[in-house]
N, C-alpha and C positions, 0 to 999 in steps of 0.2 A: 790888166789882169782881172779888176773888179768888174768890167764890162764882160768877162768871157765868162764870170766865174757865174753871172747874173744870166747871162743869154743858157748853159746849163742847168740853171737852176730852173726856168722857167721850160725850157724843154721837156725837162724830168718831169715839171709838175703839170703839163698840158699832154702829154703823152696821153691819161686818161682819157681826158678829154675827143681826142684825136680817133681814140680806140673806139671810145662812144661813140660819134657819129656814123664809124664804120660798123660798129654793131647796131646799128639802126638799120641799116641796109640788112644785114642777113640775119634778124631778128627772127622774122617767120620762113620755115619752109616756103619755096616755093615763091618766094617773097617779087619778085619780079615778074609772075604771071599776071598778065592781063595788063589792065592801064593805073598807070602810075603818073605822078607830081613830086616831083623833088625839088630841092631850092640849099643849098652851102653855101654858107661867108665865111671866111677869117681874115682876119688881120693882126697883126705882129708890128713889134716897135723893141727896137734895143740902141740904147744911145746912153748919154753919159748921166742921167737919173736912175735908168732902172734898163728893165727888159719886160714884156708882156704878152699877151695874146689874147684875143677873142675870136667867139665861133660863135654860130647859129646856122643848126638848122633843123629842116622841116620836111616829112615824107606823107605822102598820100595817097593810099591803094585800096586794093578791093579788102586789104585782110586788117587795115583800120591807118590810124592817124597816127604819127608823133614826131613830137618836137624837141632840139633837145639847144641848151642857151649858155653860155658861160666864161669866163674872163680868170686869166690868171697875172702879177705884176709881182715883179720881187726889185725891188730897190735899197737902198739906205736902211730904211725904219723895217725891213722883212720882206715877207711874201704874204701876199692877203690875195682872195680869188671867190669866186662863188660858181657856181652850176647849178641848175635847172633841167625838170628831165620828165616829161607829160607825154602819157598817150591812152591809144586806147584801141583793142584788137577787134575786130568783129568777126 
């Protein structure tokens, strides 16, 4: 039950996250005219310490650059995480 209650918890808290990357994509009008670089990771772990997640990623187009980075883990001792979130329009 602490394993399911952990794998929730850390769903709930990477949601953000998740939404972010996806808001990256439709950040600017028009966002997918012309030529484009993109690049997504995640990975996820739930076992009998904790549960977790991380992501990275990165978009590159005519209408600018951004990147966005960040890890979430709820175990025993809580939930600790960080995010990162850089760009710039032209």
């Amino acid at each position: 039950m602490r394993a399911v209650k952990r794998v929730l918890a850390v769903t709930a808290l990477a949601a953000p996250l998740v939404i972010g990357c996806a808001g990256l994509a439709s950040a600017h009008e028009g966002f997918h005219e012309g030529p484009e670089a993109h690049f997504a990771e995640a990975q996820f772990i739930a076992n009998e310490e904790g549960a977790g997640e991380a992501a990275v990623a990165s978009v590159v187009s005519p209408h600018g650059v951004d990147h966005i980075a960040g890890w979430v883990f709820a175990g025993d001792e809580g939930v600790s995480g960080a995010f990162t979130d850089s760009g710039a329009s032209f």
